[in-house]
C-alpha positions in Angstrom: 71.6 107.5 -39.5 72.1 104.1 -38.5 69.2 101.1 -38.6 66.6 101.3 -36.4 64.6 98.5 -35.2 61.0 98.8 -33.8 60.4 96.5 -31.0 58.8 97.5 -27.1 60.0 96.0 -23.6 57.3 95.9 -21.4 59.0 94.1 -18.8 62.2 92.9 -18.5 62.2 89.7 -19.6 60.9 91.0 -22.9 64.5 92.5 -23.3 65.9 89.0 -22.1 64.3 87.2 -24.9 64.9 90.1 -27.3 68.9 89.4 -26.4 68.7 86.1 -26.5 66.8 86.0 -30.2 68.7 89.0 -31.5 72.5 88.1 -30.3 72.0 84.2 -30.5 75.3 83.3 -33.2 77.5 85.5 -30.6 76.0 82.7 -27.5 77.4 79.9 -28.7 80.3 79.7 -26.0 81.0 80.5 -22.9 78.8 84.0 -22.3 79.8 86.6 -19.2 77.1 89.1 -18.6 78.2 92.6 -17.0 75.5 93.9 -14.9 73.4 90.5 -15.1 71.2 91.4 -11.8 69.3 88.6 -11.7 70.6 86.9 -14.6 67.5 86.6 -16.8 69.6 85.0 -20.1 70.8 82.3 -17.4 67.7 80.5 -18.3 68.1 81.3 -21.6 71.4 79.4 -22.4 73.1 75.7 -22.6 74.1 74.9 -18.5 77.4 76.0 -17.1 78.0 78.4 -20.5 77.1 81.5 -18.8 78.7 83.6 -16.1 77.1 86.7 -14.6 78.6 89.5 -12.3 76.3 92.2 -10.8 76.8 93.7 -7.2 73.1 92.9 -6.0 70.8 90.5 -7.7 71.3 86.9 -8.5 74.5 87.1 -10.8 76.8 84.0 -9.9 80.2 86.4 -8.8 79.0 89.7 -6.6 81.2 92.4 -7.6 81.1 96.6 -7.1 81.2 97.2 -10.5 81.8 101.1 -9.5 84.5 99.9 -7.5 86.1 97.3 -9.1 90.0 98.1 -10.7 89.5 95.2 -12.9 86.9 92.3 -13.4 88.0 88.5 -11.5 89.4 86.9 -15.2 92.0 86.4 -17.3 92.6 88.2 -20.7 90.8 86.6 -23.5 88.8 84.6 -20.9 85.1 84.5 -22.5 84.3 84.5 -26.5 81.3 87.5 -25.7 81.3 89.5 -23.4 77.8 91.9 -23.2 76.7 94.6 -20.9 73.4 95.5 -21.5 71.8 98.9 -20.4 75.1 99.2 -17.5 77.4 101.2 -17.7 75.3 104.6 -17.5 75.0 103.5 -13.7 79.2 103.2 -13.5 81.4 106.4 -12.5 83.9 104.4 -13.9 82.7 103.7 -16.5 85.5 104.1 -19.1 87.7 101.8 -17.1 84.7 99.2 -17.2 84.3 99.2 -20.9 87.9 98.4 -21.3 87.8 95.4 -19.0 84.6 94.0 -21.1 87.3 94.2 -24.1 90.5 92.3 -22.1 88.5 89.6 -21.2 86.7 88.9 -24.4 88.6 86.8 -26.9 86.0 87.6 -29.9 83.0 89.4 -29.2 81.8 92.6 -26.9 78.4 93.6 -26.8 77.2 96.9 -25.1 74.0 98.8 -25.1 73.7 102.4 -23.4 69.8 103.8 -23.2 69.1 107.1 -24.7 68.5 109.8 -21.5 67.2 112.5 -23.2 64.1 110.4 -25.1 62.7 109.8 -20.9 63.5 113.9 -19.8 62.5 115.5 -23.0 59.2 116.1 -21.8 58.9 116.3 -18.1 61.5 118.9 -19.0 59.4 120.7 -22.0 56.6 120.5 -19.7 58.2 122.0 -16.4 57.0 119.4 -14.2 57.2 115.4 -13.2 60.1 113.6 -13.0 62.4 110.8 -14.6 63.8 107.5 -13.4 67.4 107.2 -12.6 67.6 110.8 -12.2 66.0 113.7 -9.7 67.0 114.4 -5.9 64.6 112.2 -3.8 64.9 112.3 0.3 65.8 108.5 0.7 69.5 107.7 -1.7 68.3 105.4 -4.6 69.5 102.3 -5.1 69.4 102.4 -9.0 70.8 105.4 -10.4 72.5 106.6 -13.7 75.7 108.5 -13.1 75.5 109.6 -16.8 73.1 111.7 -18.7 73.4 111.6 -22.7 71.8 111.6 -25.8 71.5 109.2 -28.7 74.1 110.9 -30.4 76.5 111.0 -27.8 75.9 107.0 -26.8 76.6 106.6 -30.3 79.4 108.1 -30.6 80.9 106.8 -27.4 80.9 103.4 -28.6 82.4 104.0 -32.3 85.2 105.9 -30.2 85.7 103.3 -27.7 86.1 100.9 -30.4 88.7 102.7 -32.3 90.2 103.5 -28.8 90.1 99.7 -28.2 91.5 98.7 -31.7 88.0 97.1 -32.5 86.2 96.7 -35.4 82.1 97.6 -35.3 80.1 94.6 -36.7 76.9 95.8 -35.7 75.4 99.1 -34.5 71.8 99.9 -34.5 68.8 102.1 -32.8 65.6 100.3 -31.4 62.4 102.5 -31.0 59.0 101.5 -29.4 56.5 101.2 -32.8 54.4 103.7 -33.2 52.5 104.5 -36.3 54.5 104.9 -39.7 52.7 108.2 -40.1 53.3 110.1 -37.4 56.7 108.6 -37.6 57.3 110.1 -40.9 56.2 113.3 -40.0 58.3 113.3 -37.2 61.8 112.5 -39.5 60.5 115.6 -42.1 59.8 118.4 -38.8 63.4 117.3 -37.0 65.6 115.1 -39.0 67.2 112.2 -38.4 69.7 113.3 -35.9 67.0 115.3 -33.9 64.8 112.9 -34.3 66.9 109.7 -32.8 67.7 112.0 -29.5 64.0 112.6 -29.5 62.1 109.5 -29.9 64.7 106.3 -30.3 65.1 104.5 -27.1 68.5 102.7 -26.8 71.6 102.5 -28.9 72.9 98.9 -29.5 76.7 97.8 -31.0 78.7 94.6 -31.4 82.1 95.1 -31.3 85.0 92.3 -32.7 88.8 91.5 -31.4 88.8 89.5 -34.9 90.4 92.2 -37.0 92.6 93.6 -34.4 95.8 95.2 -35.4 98.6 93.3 -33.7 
């Protein structure tokens, strides 16, 4: 069971500020954001020390990031790279991850939202839908190409650093808060593994080129 942290994202830029506070020693160089949109941490950081690339939004490079062979930069280019709640919208998205490692020198930061925590219920229930997912008329313009669990997001990422030849410095759960009771009740009735794919909301890791072999 990794650590859990309790914390809720009403809007977006609650998430923003949450990065910004939670990641701040890995921001204090050059910063490129994978998937920025529009670039919320921008803002957030020292001028001309961040670089975002999204295809639509506000990022400052517009790339397909579903098409892309390879992101515009040189190996070891940025000291962190992050990609925050991304790649679940990429088909290619083991390619992608391993252009966030080549161009970071130091740092990679990824987070990948749990799936099944949004369909578990419209799904128990038999009705209702789920964003990112469903067969609407009109062809969405957001859309996850990926459907997993806690488990499997974490999982992915420890494999994908071993893959990768990186060391995990960081790896951790966040969960709206909800009362410590019914919390607790909720660990003994489906334990811990059950329980993250059930109720935890996104699975966060920080990954390091700093104990590379080689």
């Amino acid at each position: 069971m990794i650590p859990i942290e309790y914390v809720s994202f009403n809007v977006r830029a609650d998430r923003t500020h949450y990065v910004a506070k939670r990641f701040a020693k890995y921001f204090s160089r050059r910063v490129l954001d994978v998937g920025c949109y529009e670039a919320p941490l921008r803002a957030l950081l020292p001028a001309g020390q961040y670089v975002g690339v999204d295809m639509a939004g506000n990022p400052d490079i517009q790339l397909n990031l579903d098409a892309a062979e390879r992101l515009p930069f040189a190996d070891n280019e940025f000291p962190t790279v992050i990609s925050i709640e991304t790649l679940e919208h990429l088909e290619n998205l083991h390619r992608m991850f391993g252009e966030l490692v080549r161009v970071s020198s130091e740092y990679v930061i990824v987070s990948l939202p749990n799936c099944w925590r949004d369909a578990r219920r419209p799904i128990e229930r038999g009705r209702g839908d789920f964003a990112h997912y469903g067969l609407p008329v009109e062809r969405p313009q957001d859309r996850h190409r990926w459907f997993f669990s806690f488990g499997q997001a974490r999982t992915f990422l420890t494999g994908m650093a071993d893959k990768h030849g990186m060391k995990v410095v960081d790896i951790f759960g966040t969960e709206q808060p909800r009362n410590p009771l019914v919390r607790f009740v909720r660990h003994l009735r489906y334990g811990p593994d059950c329980y993250s794919n059930r109720y935890v909301q996104t699975v966060w890791v920080v990954l390091s080129k700093q104990d590379r072999p080689g």
